[in-house]
BAVEX-210864 format. One record per residue (C-alpha): residue in one letter; residue number from 0; x, z, y. Coordinates in steps of 0.001 Angstrom, whole numbers. Layout:
BEGIN
+----+-----+---------+---------+---------+
| aa |   i |      px |      pz |      py |
+----+-----+---------+---------+---------+
|  A | NUM |       X |       Z |       Y |
...
+----+-----+---------+---------+---------+
//
This chain:
BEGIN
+----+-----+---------+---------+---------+
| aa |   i |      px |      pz |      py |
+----+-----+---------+---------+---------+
|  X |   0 |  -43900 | -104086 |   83229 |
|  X |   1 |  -44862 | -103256 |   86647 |
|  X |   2 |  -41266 | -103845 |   88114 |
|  X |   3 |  -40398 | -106636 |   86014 |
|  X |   4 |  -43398 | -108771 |   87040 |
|  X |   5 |  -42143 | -107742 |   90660 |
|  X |   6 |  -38678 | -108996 |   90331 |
|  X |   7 |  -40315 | -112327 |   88680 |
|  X |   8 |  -39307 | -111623 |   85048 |
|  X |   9 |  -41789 | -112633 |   82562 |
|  X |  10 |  -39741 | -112825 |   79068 |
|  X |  11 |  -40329 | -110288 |   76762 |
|  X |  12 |  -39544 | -106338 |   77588 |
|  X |  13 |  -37910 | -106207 |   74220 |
|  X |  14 |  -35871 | -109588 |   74047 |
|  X |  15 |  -32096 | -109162 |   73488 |
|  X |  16 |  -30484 | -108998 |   76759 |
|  X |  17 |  -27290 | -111346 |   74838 |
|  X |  18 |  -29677 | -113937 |   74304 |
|  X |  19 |  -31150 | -114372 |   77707 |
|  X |  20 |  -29530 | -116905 |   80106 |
|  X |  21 |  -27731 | -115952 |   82704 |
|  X |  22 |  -31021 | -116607 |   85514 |
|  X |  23 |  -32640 | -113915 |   83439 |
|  X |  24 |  -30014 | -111619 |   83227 |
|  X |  25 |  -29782 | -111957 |   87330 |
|  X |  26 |  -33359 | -110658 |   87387 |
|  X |  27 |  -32997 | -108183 |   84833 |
|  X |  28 |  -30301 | -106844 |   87703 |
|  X |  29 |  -32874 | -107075 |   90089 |
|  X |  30 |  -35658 | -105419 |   87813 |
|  X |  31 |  -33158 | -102630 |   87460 |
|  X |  32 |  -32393 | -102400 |   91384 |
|  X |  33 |  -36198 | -102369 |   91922 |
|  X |  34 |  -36915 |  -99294 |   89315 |
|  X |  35 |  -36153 |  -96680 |   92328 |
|  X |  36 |  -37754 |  -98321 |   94958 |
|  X |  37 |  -34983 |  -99205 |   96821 |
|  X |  38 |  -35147 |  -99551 |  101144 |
|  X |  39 |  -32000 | -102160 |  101005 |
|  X |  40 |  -30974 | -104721 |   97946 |
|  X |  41 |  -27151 | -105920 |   97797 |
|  X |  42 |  -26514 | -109456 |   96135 |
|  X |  43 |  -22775 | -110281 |   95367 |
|  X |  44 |  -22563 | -114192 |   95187 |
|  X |  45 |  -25754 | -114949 |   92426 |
|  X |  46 |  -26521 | -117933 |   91997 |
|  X |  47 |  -22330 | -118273 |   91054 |
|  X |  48 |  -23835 | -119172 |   87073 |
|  X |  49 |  -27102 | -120468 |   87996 |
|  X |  50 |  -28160 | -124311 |   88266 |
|  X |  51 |  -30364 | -125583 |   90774 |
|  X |  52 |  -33591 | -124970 |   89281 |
|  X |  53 |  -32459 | -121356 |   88093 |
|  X |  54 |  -31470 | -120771 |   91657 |
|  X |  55 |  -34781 | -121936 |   93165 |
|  X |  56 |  -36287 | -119383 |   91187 |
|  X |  57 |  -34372 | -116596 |   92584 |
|  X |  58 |  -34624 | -117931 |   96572 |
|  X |  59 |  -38446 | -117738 |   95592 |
|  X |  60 |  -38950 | -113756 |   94205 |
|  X |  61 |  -36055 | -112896 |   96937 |
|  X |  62 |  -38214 | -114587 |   99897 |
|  X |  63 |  -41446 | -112652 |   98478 |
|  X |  64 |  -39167 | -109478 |   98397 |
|  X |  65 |  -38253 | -109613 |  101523 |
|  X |  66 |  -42136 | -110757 |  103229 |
|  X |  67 |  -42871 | -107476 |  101553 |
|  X |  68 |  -40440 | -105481 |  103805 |
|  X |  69 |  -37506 | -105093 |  101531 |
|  X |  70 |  -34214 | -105648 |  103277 |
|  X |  71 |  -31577 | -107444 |  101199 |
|  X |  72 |  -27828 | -108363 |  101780 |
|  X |  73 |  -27306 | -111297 |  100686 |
|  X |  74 |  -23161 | -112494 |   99920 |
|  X |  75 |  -22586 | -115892 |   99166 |
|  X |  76 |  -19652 | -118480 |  100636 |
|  X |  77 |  -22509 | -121299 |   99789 |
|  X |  78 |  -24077 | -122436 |  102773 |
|  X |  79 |  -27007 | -123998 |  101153 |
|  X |  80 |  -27721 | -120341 |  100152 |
|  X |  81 |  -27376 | -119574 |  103241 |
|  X |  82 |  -29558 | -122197 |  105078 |
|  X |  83 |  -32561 | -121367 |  102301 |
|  X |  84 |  -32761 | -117230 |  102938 |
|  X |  85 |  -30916 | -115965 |  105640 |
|  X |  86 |  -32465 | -114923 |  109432 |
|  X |  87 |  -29352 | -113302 |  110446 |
|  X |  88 |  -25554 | -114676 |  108906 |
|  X |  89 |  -22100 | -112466 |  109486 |
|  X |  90 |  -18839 | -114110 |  108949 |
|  X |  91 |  -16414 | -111994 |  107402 |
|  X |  92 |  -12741 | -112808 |  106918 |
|  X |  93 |   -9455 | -110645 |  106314 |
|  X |  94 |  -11926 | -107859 |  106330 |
|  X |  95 |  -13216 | -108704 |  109732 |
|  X |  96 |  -16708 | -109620 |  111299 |
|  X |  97 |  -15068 | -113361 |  112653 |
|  X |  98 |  -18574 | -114658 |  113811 |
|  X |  99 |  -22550 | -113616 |  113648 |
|  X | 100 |  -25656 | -115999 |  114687 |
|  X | 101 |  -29070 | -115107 |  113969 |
|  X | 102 |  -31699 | -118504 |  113640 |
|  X | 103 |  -31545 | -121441 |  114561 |
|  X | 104 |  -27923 | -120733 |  112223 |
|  X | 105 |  -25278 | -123281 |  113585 |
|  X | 106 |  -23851 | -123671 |  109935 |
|  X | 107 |  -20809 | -126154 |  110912 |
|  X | 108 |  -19798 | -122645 |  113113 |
|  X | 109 |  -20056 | -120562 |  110475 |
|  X | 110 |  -17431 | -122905 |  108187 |
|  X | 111 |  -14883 | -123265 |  110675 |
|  X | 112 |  -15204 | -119285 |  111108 |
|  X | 113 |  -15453 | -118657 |  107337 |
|  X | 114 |  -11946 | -121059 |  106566 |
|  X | 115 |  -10368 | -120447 |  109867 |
|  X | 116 |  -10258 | -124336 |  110932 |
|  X | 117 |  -12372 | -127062 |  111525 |
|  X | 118 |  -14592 | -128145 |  108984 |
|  X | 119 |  -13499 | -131730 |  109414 |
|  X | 120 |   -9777 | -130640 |  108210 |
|  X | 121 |  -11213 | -129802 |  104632 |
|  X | 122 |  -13912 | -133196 |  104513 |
|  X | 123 |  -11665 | -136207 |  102184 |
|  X | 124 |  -11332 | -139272 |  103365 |
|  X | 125 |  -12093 | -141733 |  100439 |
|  X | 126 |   -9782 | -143663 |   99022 |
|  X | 127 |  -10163 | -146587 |   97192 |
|  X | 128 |   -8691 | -145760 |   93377 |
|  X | 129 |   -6268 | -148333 |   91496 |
|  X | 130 |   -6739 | -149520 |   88016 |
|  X | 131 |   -9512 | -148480 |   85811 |
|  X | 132 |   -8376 | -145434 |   84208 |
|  X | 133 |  -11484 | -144373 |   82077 |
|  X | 134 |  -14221 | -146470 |   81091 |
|  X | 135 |  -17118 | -145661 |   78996 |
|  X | 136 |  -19382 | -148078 |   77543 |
|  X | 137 |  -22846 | -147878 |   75762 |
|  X | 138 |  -22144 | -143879 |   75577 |
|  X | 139 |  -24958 | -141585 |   73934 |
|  X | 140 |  -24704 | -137327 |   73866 |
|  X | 141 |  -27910 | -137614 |   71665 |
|  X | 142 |  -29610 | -139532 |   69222 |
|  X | 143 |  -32515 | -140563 |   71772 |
|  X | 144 |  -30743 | -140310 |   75358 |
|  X | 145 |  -30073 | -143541 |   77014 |
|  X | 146 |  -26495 | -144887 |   76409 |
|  X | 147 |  -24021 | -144545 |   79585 |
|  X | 148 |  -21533 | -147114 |   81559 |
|  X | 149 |  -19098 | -145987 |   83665 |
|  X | 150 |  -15485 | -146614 |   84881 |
|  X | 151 |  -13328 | -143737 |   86986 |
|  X | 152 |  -10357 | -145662 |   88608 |
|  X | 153 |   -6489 | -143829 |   88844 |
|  X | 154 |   -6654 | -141531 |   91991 |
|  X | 155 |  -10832 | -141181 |   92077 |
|  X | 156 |  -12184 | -138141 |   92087 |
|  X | 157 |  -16255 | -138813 |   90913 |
|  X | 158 |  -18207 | -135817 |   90938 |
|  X | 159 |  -20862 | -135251 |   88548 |
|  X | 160 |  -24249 | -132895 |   89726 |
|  X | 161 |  -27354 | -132921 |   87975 |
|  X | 162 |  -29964 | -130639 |   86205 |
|  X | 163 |  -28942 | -128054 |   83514 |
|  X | 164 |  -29266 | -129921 |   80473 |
|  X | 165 |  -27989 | -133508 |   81657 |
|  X | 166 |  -25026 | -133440 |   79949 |
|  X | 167 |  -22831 | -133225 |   82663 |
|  X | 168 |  -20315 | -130556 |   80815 |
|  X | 169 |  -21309 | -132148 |   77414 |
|  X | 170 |  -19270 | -135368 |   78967 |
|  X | 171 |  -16514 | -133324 |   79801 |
|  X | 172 |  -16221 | -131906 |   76396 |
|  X | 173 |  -16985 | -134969 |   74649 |
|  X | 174 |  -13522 | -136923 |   76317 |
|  X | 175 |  -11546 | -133444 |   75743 |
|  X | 176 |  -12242 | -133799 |   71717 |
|  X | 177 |  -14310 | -130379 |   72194 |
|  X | 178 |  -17551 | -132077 |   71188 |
|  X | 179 |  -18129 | -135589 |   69664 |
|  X | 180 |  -20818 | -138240 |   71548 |
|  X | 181 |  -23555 | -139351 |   69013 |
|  X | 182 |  -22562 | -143524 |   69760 |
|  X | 183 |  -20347 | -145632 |   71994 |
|  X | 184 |  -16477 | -146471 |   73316 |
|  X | 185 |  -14308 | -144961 |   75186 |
|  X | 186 |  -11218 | -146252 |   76938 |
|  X | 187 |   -8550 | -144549 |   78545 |
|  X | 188 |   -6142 | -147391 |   80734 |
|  X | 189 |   -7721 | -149993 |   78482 |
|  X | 190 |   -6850 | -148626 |   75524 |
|  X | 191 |   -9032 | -147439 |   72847 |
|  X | 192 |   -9513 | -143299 |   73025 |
|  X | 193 |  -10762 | -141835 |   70130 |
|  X | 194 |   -9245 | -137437 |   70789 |
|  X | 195 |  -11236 | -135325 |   68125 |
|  X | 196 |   -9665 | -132329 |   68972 |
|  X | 197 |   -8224 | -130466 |   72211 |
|  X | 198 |   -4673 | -130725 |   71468 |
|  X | 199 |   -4887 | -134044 |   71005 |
|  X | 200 |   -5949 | -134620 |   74132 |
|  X | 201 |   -3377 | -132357 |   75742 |
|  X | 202 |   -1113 | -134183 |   74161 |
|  X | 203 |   -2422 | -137978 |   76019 |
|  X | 204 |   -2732 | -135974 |   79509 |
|  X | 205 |   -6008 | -135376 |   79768 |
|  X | 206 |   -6841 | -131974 |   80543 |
|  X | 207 |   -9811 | -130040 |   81081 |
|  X | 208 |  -10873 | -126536 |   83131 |
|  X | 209 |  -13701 | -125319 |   81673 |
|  X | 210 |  -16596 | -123742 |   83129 |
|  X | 211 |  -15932 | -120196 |   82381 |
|  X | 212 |  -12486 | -119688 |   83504 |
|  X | 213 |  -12252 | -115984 |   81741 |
|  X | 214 |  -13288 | -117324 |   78270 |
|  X | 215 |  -11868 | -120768 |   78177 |
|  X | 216 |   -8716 | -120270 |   80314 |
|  X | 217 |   -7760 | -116588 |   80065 |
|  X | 218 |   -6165 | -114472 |   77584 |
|  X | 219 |   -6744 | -110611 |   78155 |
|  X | 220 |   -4728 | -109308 |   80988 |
|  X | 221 |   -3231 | -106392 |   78101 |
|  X | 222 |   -1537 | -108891 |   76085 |
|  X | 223 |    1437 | -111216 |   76308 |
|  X | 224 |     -10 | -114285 |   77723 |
|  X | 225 |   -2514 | -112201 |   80573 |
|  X | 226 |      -6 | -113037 |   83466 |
|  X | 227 |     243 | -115819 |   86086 |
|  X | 228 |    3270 | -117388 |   84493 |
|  X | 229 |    2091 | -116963 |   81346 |
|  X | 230 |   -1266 | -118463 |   81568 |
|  X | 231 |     412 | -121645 |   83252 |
|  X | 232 |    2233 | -122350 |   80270 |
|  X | 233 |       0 | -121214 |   77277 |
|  X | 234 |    -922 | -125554 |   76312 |
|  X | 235 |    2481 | -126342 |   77006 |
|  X | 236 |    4592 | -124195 |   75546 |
|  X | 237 |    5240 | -126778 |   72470 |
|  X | 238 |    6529 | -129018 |   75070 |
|  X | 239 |    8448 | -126597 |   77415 |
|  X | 240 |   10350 | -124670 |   74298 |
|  X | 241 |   10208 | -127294 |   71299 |
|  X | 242 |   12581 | -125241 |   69309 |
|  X | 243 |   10533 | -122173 |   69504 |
|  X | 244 |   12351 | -120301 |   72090 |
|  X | 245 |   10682 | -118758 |   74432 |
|  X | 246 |   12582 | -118213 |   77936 |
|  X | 247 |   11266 | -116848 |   81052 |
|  X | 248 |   12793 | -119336 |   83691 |
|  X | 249 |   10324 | -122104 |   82902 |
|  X | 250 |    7621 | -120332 |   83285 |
|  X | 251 |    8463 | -118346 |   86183 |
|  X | 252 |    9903 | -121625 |   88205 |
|  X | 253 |    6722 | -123522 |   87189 |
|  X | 254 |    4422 | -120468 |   88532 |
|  X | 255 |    6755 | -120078 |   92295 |
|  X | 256 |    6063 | -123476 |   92919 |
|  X | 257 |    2005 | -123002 |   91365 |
|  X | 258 |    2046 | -120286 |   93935 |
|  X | 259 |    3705 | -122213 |   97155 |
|  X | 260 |    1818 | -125730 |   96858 |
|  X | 261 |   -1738 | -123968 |   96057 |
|  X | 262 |   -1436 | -120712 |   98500 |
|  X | 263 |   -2130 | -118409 |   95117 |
|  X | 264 |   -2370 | -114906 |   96277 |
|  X | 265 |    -431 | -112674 |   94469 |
|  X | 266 |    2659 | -110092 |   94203 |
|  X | 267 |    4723 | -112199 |   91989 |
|  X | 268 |    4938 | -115056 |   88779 |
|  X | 269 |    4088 | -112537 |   86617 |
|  X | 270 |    1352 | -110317 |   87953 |
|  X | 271 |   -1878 | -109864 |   85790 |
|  X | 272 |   -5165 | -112271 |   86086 |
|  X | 273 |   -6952 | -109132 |   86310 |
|  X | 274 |   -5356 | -107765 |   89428 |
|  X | 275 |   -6159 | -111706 |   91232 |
|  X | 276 |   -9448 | -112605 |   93313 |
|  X | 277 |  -11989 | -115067 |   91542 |
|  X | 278 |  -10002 | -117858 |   93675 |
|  X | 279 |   -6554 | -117078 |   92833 |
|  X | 280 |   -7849 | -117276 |   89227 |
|  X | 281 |   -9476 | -120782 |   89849 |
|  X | 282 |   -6097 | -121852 |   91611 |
|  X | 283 |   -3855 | -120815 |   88530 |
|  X | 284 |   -6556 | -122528 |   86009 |
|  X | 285 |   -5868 | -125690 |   88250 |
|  X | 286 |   -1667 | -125301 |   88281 |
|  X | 287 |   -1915 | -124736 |   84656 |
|  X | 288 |   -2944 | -128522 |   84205 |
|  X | 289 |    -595 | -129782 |   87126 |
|  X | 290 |    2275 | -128232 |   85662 |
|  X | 291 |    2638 | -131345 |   83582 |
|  X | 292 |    1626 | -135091 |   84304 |
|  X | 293 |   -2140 | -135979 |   84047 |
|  X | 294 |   -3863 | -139281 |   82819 |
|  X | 295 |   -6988 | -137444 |   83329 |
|  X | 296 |   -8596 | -134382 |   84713 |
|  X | 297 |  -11909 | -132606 |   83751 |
|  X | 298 |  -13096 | -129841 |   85844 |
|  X | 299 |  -16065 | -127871 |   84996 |
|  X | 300 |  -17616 | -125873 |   87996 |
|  X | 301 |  -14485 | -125307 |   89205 |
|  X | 302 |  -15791 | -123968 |   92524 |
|  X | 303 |  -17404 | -121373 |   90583 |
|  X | 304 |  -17112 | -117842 |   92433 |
|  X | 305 |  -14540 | -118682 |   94771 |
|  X | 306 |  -14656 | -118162 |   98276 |
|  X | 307 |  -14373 | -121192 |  101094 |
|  X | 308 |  -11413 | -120909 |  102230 |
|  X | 309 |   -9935 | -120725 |   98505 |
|  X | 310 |  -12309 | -123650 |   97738 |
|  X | 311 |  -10352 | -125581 |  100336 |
|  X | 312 |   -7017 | -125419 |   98989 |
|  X | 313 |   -7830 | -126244 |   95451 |
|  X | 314 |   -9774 | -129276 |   97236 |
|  X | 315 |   -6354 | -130542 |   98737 |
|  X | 316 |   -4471 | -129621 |   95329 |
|  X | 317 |   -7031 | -132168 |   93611 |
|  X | 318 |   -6674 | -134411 |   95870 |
|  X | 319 |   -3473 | -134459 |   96037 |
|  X | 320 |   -3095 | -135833 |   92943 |
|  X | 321 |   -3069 | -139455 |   93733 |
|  X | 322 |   -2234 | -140919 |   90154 |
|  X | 323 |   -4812 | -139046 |   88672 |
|  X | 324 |   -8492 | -140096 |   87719 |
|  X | 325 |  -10668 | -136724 |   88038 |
|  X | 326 |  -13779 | -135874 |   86844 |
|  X | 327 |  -15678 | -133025 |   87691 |
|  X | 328 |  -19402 | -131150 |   86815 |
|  X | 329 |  -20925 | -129316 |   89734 |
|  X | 330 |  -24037 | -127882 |   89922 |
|  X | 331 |  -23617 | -127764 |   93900 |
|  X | 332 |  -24105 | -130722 |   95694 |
|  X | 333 |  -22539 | -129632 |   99040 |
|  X | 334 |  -19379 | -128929 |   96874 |
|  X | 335 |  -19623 | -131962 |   95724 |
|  X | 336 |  -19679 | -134164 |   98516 |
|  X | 337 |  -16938 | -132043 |   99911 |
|  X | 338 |  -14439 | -132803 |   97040 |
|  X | 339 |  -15278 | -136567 |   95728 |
|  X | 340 |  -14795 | -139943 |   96668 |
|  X | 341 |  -18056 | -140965 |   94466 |
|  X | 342 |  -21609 | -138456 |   94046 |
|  X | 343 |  -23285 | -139607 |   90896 |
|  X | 344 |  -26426 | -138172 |   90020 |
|  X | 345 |  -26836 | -137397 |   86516 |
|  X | 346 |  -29778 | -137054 |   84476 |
|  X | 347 |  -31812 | -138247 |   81023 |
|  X | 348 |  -31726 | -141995 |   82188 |
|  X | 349 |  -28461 | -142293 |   83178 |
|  X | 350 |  -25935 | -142551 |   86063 |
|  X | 351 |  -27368 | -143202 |   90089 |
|  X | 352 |  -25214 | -142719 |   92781 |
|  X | 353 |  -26185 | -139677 |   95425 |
|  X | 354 |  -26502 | -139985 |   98880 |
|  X | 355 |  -24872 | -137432 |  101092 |
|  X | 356 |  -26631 | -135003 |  103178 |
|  X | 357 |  -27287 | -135705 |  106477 |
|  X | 358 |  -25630 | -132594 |  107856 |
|  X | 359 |  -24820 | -128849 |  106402 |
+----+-----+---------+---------+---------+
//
């Protein structure tokens, strides 16, 4: 009880650990580091899962652990992480100490050393999108949240944050036919869009990379589908071999090119997810829905556990996509900024736009 109340954990000792959320299970970890009185603690990117709030929590026991003379390691690629806990940061890239500052932390250096470049080389430069691609009107997730207005133009890329619980992946499931909205219309290039199931709305372009790349993205790297190639072509294979044939050139031409215009890491088409960093993962998720023309594409914490430099390129791939209206759920507002030509702040009265920061 003891060590739990230490590492800030105050559900029950005997609740199942599958039905905790994933801020709990983080301190559980910690609870569990804390049992033999450890000298040093080692944190490998955790806040990855967590929302704002969740995170808060954890920057809170950590800062108490550490007044109390525990010294922690802390890895993360976010610099709002970063700018919260650390006295001392070391830049590490190709397995190399690049850079190290200790307070005041200049964290503009520390990007530039992190991706290699300057940090201005990665910032968009907002364009102004065409035609209203998507427009929602009068939109309700529940019975008794406010309804919800809003138009994405073709080539926009609008970035949703706000609180866990503000429905910012319930939207993205909602116009992928994964989830229904309680009241209101949707229109996709004027048009009335009524998708009530996934493949339906594979089969209008619109596409969407869920949050949890592993479960909603990934078969197991042991069967057929677990390779590079593979996973590239899984939602269009109907449309790639219409008779039912499967050949390999396809895929494998579809996955070279995947691999050249996103920078994928890897020893060939058809190596395993498994044997790929968290980024290369991200990066295939993202090829598999440019391997065919988009109307519209979701993204779903698609920044999730991937490392800056890696978080750069799939920046430039989205981007690059000029035709495209994109739509994506962050719980990071620093990503955010860095990907999107619009910030809207979401939460249980509706839509407000988000100012940027004033610096990193």
């Amino acid at each position: 009880v003891l060590i739990a109340r230490k590492a800030g954990f105050d559900l029950p000792l005997d609740a199942d650990f599958g039905d905790i959320g994933p801020a709990e299970r983080q301190l559980v970890a910690i609870a569990r580091a804390l049992s033999s009185d450890p000298k040093l603690l080692i944190l490998d990117e955790p806040t990855a899962s967590l929302s704002a709030s969740e995170a808060n929590r954890l920057f809170a026991i950590l800062e108490d652990l550490a007044g109390r003379g525990l010294a922690i390691i802390y890895i993360s690629h976010r610099t709002a992480d970063l700018a919260r806990l650390a006295t001392r940061v070391v830049v590490l890239r190709g397995g190399r100490v690049v850079a190290s500052q200790a307070r005041p932390i200049d964290f503009a250096a520390a990007l530039e050393a992190m991706i290699g470049r300057p940090v201005a080389s990665v910032r968009p430069i907002s364009r102004p999108g065409g035609a209203v691609q998507l427009r929602l009107r009068g939109l309700k997730f529940f019975p008794d949240s406010r309804p919800l207005d809003l138009d994405v133009r073709q080539g926009e890329v609008v970035a949703l944050i706000g609180p866990l619980g503000s429905g910012k992946s319930r939207l993205l499931n909602i116009l992928f036919g994964a989830e229904t909205a309680h009241a209101g219309e949707i229109e996709l290039e004027g048009r009335p869009f009524n998708i009530r199931a996934p493949r339906e709305a594979i089969a209008t372009g619109v596409f969407l990379a869920g949050e949890d790349r592993k479960l909603t993205s990934f078969v197991p790297s042991d069967w057929p589908g677990g390779t590079l190639a593979a996973s590239i072509a899984q939602p269009h294979l109907r449309r790639w071999y219409p008779f039912g044939f499967l050949f390999g050139r396809k895929e494998s031409d579809e996955a070279r090119r995947a691999v050249s215009r996103l920078g994928i890491r890897t020893p060939g088409p058809f190596a395993r997810l498994d044997t790929l960093s968290g980024g290369n993962q991200q990066k295939v998720v993202l090829a598999r829905w440019q391997a065919e023309p988009a109307r519209l594409l979701l993204l779903d914490e698609p920044f999730q556990g991937v490392d800056v430099g890696a978080r750069a390129d799939i920046i430039a791939a989205i981007r690059a996509q000029e035709s495209v209206a994109t739509l994506i759920a962050t719980s990071d507002a620093e990503e955010a900024f860095e990907v999107a030509d619009r910030v809207l702040l979401l939460d249980k009265t509706g839509f407000h736009a988000a100012e940027e920061p004033a610096g990193l």
